[in-house]
C-alpha positions in Angstrom: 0.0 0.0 0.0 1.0 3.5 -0.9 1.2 6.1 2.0 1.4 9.8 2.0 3.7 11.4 4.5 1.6 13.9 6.2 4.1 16.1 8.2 3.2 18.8 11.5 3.2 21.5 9.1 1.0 19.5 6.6 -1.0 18.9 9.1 -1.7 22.5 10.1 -3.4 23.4 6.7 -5.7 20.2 6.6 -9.6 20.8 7.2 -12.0 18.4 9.3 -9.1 18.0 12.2 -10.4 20.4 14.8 -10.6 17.7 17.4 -7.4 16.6 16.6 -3.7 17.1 17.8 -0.7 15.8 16.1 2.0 14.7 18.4 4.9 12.8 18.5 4.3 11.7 15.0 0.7 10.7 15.7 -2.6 12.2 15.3 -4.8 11.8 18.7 -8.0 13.4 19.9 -10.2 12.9 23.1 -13.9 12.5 23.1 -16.2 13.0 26.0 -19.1 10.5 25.6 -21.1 11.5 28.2 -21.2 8.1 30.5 -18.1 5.5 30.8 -21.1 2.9 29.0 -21.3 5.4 26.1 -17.6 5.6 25.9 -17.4 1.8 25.7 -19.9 2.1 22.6 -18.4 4.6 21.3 -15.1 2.9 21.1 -16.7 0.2 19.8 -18.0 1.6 16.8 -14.5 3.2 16.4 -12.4 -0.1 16.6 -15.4 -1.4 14.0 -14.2 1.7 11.3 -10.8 0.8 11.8 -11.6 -2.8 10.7 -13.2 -1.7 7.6 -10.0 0.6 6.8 -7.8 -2.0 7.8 -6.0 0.7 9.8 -6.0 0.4 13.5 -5.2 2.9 16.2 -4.9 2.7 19.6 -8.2 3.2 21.7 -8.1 4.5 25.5 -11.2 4.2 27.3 -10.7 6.8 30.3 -13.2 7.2 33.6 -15.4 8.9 33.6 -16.3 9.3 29.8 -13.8 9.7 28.1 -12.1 7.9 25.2 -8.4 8.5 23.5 -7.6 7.8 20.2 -4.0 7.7 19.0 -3.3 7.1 15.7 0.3 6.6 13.1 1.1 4.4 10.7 3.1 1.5 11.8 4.6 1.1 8.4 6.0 4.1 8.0 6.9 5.3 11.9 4.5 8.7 11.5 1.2 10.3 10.3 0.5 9.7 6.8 -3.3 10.1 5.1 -4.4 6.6 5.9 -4.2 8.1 9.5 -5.9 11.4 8.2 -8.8 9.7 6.6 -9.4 7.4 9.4 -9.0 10.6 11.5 -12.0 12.6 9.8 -13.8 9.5 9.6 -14.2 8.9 13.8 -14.7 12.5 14.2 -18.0 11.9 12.3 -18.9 8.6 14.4 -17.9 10.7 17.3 -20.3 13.4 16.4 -23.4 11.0 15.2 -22.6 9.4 18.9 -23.1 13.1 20.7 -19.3 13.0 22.0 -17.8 16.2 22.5 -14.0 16.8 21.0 -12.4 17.5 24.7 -10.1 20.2 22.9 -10.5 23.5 25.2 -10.5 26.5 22.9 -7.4 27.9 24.6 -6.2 24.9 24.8 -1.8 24.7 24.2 -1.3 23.5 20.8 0.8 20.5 20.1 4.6 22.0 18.5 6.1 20.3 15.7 9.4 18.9 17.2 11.9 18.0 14.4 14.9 15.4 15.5 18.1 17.5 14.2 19.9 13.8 14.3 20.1 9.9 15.9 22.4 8.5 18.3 24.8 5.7 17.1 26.0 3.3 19.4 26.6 -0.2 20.6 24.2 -0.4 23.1 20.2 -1.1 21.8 18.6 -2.0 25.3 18.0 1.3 28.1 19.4 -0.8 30.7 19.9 1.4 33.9 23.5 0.8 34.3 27.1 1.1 33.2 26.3 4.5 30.4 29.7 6.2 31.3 31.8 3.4 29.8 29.5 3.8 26.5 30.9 6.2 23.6 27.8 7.4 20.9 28.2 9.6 18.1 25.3 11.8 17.5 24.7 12.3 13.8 22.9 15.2 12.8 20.8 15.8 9.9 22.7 16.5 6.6 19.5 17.9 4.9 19.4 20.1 7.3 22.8 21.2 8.6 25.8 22.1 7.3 29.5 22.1 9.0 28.7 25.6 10.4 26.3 24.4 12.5 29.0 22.9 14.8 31.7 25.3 14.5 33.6 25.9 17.6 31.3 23.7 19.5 34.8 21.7 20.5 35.8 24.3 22.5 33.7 23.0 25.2 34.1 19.7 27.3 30.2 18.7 27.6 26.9 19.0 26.1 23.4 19.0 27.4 21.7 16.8 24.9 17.9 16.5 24.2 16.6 13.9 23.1 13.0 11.4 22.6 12.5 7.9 24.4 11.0 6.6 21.4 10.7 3.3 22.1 8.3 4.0 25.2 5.1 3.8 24.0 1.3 5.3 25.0 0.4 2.7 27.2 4.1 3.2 29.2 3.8 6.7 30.1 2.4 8.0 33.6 0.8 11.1 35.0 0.3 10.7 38.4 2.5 8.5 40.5 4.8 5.5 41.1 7.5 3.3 42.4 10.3 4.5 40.7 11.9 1.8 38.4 8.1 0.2 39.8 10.7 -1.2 43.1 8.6 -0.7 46.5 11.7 -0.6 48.2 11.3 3.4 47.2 8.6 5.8 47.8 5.7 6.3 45.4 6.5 10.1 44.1 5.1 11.8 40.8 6.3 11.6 37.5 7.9 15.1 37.5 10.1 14.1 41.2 11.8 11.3 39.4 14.3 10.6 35.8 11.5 7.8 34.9 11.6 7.1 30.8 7.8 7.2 30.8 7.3 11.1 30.9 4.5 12.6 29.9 6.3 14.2 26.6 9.2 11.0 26.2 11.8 13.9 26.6 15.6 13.0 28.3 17.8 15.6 29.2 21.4 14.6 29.9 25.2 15.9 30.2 27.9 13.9 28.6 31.1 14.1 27.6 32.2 15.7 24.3 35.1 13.8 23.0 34.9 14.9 19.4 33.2 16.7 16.2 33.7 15.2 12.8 32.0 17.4 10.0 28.5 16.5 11.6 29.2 13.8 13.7 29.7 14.1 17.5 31.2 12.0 19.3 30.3 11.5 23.0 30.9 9.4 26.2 28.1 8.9 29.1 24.9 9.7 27.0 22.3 7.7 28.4 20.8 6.9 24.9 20.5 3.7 23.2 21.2 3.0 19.4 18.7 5.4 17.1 17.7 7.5 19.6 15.9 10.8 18.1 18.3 13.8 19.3 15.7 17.0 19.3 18.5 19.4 20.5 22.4 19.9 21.3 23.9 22.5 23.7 27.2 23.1 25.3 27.3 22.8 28.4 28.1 26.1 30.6 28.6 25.9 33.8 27.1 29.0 35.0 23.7 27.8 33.9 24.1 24.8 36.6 22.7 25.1 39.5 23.9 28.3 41.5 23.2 26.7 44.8 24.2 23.7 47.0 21.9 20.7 45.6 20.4 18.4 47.9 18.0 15.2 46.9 16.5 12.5 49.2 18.4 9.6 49.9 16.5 7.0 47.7 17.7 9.0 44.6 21.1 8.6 45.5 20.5 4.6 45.8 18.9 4.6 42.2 22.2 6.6 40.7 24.7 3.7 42.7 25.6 2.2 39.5 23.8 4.4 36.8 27.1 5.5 35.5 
């Protein structure tokens, strides 16, 4: 089957989507059904469509009435027109069914995020050990960048890198609470008070070592990042934007970070 490529700025010019959001290279919109037994129908007749398109998304049923749809093309790794079509077709079910697009009118848009590169490395699992013996190189974008992009960037000794968990999927991220690395040995605590992979927006922040820049190749030691990680951003790493402060953290942290490095 042929796909289109529908990208964020595509997206933004494309008519019948108000319900919609496209983020993190999928389209997703929340309907409120009214009752959690009309959003059980209602994702019923949703999973039914997607049948008949042979093109399936994932569908959240959420107390009290609401239900989640998230949808990419598995083929391709992003949001192409199968996804669009599909799309305008359950916002019509979802209207016919008297659910409300759960959009607020002012409401923060979803940003385009582009990757400006990809980690290469040996190491293709995120265990939570042993990163500071790993060297990546973080390639950035050739259709994008040129040399100048990088110049004098190895007149510093570390980078702040950005970069997407992409391998985390819907069902893995958390918004409220938990055990962190799910061990009851430490306290529950909310997403935001721990380093946990399954944020909210997939985003890790870390400061390596910069070993080396080869035309647009960077070469690094400690980045917490396994092979084909998306890189959204690259900084050098000043030390008067660390903290300006003494820095204190509870004791189980310090436990979790034994052997991180």
């Amino acid at each position: 089957m042929q796909y289109t490529t529908i990208t964020a700025e595509d997206f933004t010019r494309l008519a019948g989507l108000a319900e919609w959001r496209y983020v993190l290279d999928t389209l997703r919109a929340d309907f409120g059904a009214g009752s959690f037994r009309a959003a059980a129908a209602l994702a019923s007749l949703i999973t039914s469509a997607a049948e008949d398109a042979d093109h399936h998304p994932d569908v959240d049923i959420r107390y009290p009435d609401r239900v989640r749809v998230t949808l990419t093309t598995h083929a391709t790794g992003g949001v192409t027109s199968a996804d669009v079509d599909l799309a305008r077709e359950i916002s019509t079910i979802a209207a016919q069914a008297g659910a409300v697009g759960n959009v607020p009118a002012d409401s923060v848009e979803a940003l385009p995020v582009v990757p400006i590169g990809v980690v290469r490395c040996d190491r293709t699992e995120p265990i939570d050990g042993g990163w500071d013996g790993v060297t990546s190189v973080i390639s950035l974008d050739a259709s994008r960048f040129g040399s100048d992009a990088v110049a004098g960037l190895d007149g510093f000794s570390h980078l702040d890198v950005v970069f997407l968990f992409h391998r985390v999927g819907e069902a893995d991220i958390h918004l409220g609470a938990r055990h962190p690395r799910d061990c009851s040995d430490w306290p529950l605590v909310g997403i935001f008070a721990q380093r946990a992979r399954g944020r909210p927006n997939r985003i890790g922040v870390t400061t390596c070592a910069l070993l080396g820049v080869d035309g647009l190749d960077i070469r690094v030691r400690g980045l917490d990042a396994i092979d084909r990680t998306p890189v959204l951003d690259v900084k050098p790493h000043v030390r008067q934007f660390g903290p300006r402060s003494e820095v204190h953290q509870p004791p189980w942290m310090n436990e979790i970070m034994a052997d991180y490095w």
